[in-house]
N, C-alpha and C positions, 0 to 999 in steps of 0.2 A: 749783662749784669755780672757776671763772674767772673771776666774779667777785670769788668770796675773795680768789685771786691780785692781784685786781689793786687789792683794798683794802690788801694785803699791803704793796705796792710804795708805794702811796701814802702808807703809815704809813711805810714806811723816808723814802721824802723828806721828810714834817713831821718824824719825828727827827732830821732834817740843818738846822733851824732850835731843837732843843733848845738847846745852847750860847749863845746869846742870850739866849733866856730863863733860864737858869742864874745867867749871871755879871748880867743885867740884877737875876736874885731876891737875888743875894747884894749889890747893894749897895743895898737897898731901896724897888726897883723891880719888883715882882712882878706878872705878869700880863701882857699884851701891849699895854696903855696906858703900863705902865711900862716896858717894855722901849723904847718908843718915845720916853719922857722920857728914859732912858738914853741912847739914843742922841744926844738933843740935848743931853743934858752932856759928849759925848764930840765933838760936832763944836763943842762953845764948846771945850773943851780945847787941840782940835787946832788952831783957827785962833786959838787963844792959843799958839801954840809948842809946845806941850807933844808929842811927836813920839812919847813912849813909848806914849799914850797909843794910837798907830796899831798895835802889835801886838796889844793887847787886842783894838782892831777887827777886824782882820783874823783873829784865832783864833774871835771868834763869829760873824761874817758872810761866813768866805771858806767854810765849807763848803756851808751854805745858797746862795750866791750863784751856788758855782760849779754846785751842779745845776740852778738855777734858767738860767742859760748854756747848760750842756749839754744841758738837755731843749727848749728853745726852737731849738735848733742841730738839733738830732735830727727837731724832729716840719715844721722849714720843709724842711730838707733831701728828707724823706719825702714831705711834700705835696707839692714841686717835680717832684720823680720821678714820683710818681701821675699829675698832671697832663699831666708830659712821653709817660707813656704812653698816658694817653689821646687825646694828639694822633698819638702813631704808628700805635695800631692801628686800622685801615681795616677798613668789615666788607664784605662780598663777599655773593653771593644764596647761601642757605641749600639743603643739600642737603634730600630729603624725610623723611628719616627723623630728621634732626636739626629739623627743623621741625613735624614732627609729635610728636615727644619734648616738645619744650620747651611746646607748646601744650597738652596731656596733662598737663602738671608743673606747667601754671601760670607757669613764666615768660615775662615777654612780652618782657623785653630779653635777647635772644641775637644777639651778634655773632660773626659767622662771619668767621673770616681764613683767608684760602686762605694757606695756608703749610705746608711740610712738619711745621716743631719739630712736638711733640709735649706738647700744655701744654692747661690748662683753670682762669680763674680769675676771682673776681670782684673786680669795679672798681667800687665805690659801691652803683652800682643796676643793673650788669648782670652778665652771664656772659659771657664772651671764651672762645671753643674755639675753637681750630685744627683745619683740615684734617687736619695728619698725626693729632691724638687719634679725630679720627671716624673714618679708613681704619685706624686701628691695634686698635681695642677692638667688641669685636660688640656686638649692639643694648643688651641686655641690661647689658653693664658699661658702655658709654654714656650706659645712665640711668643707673647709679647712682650715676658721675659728674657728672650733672649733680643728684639728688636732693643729692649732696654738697653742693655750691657753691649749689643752694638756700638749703639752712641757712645757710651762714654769709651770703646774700643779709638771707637773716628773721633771722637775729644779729648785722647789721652787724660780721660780724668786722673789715673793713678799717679802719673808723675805730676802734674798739675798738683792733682792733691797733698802730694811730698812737700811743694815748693810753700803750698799752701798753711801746712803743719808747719812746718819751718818756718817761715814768718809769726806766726800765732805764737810760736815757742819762746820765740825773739821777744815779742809785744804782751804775753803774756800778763804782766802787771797792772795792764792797761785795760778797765772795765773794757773797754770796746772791742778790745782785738777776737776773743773766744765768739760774742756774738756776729763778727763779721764771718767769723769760720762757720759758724753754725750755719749763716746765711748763703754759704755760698755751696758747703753742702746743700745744704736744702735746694738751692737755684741748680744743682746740677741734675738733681735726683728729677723736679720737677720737670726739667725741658729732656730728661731720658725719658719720664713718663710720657709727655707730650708726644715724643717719636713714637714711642709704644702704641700711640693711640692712632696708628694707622690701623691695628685691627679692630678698632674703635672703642672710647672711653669707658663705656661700662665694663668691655672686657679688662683694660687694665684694672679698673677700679673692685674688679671681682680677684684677679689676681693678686693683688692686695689687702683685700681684706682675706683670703684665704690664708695668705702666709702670716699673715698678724695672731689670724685664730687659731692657727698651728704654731706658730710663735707660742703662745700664752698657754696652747694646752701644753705644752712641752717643756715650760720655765724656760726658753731658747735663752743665751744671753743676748742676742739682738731682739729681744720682745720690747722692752724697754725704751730701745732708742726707735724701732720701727714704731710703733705704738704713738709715740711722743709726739710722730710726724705725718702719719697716718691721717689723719683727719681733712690736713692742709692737701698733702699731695691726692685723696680724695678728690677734693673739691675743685681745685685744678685739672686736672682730665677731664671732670663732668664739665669744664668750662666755667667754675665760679672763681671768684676770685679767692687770690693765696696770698694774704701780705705775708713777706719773709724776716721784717720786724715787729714785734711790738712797741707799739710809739712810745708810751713811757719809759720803759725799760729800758729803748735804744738812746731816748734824749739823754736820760739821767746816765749813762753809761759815756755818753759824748762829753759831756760838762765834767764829771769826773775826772775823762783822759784828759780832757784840755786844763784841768788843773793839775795834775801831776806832771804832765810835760811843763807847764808856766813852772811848775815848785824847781823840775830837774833843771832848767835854763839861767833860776835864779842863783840858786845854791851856791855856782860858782863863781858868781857876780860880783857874791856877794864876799867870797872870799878873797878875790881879787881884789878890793877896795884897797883905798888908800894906805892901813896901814902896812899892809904885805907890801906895796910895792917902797914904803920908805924902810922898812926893812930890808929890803932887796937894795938896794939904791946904791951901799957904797961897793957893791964888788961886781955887779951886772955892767956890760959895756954899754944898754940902755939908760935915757933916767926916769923917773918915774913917770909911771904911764904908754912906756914902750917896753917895760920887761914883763918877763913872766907871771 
């Protein structure tokens, strides 16, 4: 499923380079060799004066460009932060019980930070636990916190998740893209719980509400979003069902995107029409309907 999702987002951003190829087909420049001549009849145009010729431009290459901006803005920013974290957190010598868990689990990178928070999460290639999650959770939901974070260790969720931020940042304007992100979070959190639930389901599900209730006594700023999701990833390890849409919300978000991609495809259609190209006509080596 999270993968789907995230072919999902991917289709939404090459959609956001349709309109190019649209107005590049209608003036018989079809394919992406022609869309590419297109474009070189519109930059002879444009450093010939022709200035009209710069809204057409800008209606088939400002949606494309501008995700192609935002997802590059999105995934440096993220990396920047990754990084910055990893140069903050310091690891400290490992209690024995968390030492002997992670050796037991197979992981070999476990850094311990002596620090009260109450947090447990992976960075690339290791696991990061805090003091306060080992003195708060018994043995038992301790592993099954770290079985968690395992997985998403062996599913690189973290770089996944970059890729995943970065798409969303691109699609962004598009009702649908944040609830595919929100879903695929959620689909990765769910099948990490599911692995956890080798030390079986109630145990995760007490490890869970523990850090939520510790969350909320604490004003945590992940109370809010754990909180939010809490409920679902409950009822999933006990084996009930999780849907990771809500059905109206996700239709009405679908119809939405499918009319603002139809509005972006038209836009330039429309500007393309006939008068532009008999404007164009006497100094283009096309005649109308093959130029720009």
């Amino acid at each position: 499923m999270g993968r789907a999702i995230e072919a999902s987002l991917l289709t939404l951003l090459l959609l956001l380079g349709a309109p190019l190829l649209l107005v590049a087909g209608t003036s018989g420049h079809p394919g992406m060799s022609g869309a590419l001549d297109w474009l070189g009849d519109c930059w002879f145009a444009l450093r010939a004066g022709e200035a009209a010729v710069g809204l057409v431009l800008l209606a088939a290459l400002g949606p494309g460009a501008l995700a192609a901006f935002r997802m590059l803005r999105e995934l440096v920013t993220r990396w920047a932060l990754l990084a910055s974290l990893r140069r903050e957190v310091g690891g400290a010598a490992q209690p024995p019980d968390l030492s002997e868990l992670a050796q037991s689990l197979g992981l070999r990178r476990v850094v311990y930070v002596d620090r009260p928070d109450v947090f447990a999460f992976t960075q690339l290639s290791e696991v990061v636990v805090s003091r306060g999650l080992v003195e708060l959770l018994p043995r038992e939901e301790l592993k099954a916190v770290l079985l968690h974070e395992r997985y998403h260790l062996m599913r690189r969720s973290v770089k996944r998740g970059l890729w995943v931020a970065g798409l969303t940042a691109a699609t962004a304007f598009l009702p649908v893209a944040p609830l595919l992100q929100r879903a695929w979070w959620l689909r990765e959190e769910l099948d990490a719980d599911r692995a956890a639930a080798v030390v079986g389901g109630d145990v995760v599900a007490s490890a869970l509400l523990r850090l939520a209730r510790h969350a909320h006594a604490e004003s945590a700023p992940n109370a809010e979003i754990l909180g939010s999701s809490l409920a679902l990833r409950v009822q999933a390890v006990l084996g009930q069902p999780a849907p990771l849409f809500e059905g109206h919300r996700w239709r009405a978000a679908v119809v939405k995107s499918a009319l603002i991609l139809a509005a972006l495809s038209l836009v330039p259609l429309l500007l393309h029409a006939a008068p532009l190209e008999w404007h164009l006509r006497d100094w283009l080596p096309h005649g109308p309907g093959q130029s720009c």
